[in-house]
N, C-alpha and C positions, 0 to 999 in steps of 0.2 A: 564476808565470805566464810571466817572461823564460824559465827555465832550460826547461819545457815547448813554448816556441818552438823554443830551441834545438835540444833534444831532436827534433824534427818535422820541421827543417830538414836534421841530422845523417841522419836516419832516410830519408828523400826522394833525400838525395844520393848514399846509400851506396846505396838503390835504380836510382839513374838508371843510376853508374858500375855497377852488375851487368848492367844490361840493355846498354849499350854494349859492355860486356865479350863477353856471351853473344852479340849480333850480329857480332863480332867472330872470334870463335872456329867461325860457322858459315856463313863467307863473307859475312855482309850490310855492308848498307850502312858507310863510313865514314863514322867520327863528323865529318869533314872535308868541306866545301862543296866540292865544284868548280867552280869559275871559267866561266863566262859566254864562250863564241868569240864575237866580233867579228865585227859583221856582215862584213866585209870579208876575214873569213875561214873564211866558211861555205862548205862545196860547194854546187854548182849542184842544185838540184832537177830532177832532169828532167823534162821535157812528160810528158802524160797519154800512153797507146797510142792511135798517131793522127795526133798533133797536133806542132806544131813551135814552138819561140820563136821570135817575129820582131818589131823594135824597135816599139812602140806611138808613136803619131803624139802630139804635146806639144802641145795645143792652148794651154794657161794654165799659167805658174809663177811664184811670189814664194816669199819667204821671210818669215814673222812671227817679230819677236821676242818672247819669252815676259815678263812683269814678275816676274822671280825674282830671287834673288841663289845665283850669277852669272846671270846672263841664258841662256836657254835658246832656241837657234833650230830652228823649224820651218818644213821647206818643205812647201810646200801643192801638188800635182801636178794639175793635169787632164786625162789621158790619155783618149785617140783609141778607139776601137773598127770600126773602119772598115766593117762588112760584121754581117750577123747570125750569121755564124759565128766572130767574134772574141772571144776570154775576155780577159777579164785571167790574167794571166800571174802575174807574179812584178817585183820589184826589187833590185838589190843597190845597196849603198853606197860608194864608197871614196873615200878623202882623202888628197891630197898634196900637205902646206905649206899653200897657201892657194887652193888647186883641191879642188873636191869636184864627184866625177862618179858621176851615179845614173845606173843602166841600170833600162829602164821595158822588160817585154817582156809580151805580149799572145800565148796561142796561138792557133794557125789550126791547120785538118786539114792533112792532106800531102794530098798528090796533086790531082787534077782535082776537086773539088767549086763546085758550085752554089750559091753563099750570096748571100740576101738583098741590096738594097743601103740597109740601114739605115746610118745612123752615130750610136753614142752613143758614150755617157762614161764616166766613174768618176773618183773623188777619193782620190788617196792623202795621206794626212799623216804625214812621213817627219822623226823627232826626227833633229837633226845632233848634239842636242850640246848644250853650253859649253864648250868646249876652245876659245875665239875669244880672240884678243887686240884690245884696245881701240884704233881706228883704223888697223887691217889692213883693206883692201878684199879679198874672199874672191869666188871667181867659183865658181861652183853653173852644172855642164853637166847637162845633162840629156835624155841622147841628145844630137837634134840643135838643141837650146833651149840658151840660156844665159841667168844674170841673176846680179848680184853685191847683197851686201853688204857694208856698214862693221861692224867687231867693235864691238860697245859696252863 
């Protein structure tokens, strides 16, 4: 019964390695993951045809700590929509030292338009991380919001 395992497992792997082999040989995929860019080094998405980025208004921000090990923090965003012609946009991330600064943008059309005057919302939940050291006070900008935390 062991030897016919063996045998089954032998047989499987000698399969795998052909099929990598033959993907290989015919341009596809590597057998090798590629790495994950950083949010903080992604390109800008550009607006829609039409429309423009322009900073979304910060109504509400905190940061919650997650009960992990290491401890995982999330900021909780409540960004602006000013007009009924305002989307949400887009956010990026960046971190220096013990500053982390999110940009929140919202698009609007260009030019001369006509828009409602609603005002709503939207909730973004933006992981930072655990990259925090324990008793580092850390300031979270956000636009034109700020608010800090202690590293646990």
């Amino acid at each position: 019964m062991r030897t016919g395992l063996i045998l089954i497992a032998i047989v499987f792997a000698t399969g795998l390695a052909a099929a990598v082999a033959v993907d290989a040989m015919r341009g596809g995929p590597s057998p090798r993951a590629v790495p994950p860019i950083p949010p903080s080094a992604t390109a800008p998405i550009p607006p829609p045809a039409g429309r423009q980025f322009v900073p979304a208004p910060i109504d509400r921000l905190d940061v919650r700590i997650l009960g992990s090990a290491p401890p995982r923090y999330m900021l909780n965003v409540l960004a602006g929509l000013p007009s009924g012609c305002a989307q949400k946009g887009s956010h990026k991330v960046d971190r220096t030292g013990d500053l982390i600064t999110v940009t929140v943008l919202n698009s609007m059309p260009t030019g001369d338009v006509m828009c409602t005057m609603i005002y709503g919302s939207y909730e973004l939940s933006i992981d930072l991380g655990s990259d925090f050291r324990r008793g580092v006070t850390y300031t979270v900008r956000v636009n034109d919001e700020k608010t800090s935390f202690v590293g646990q």
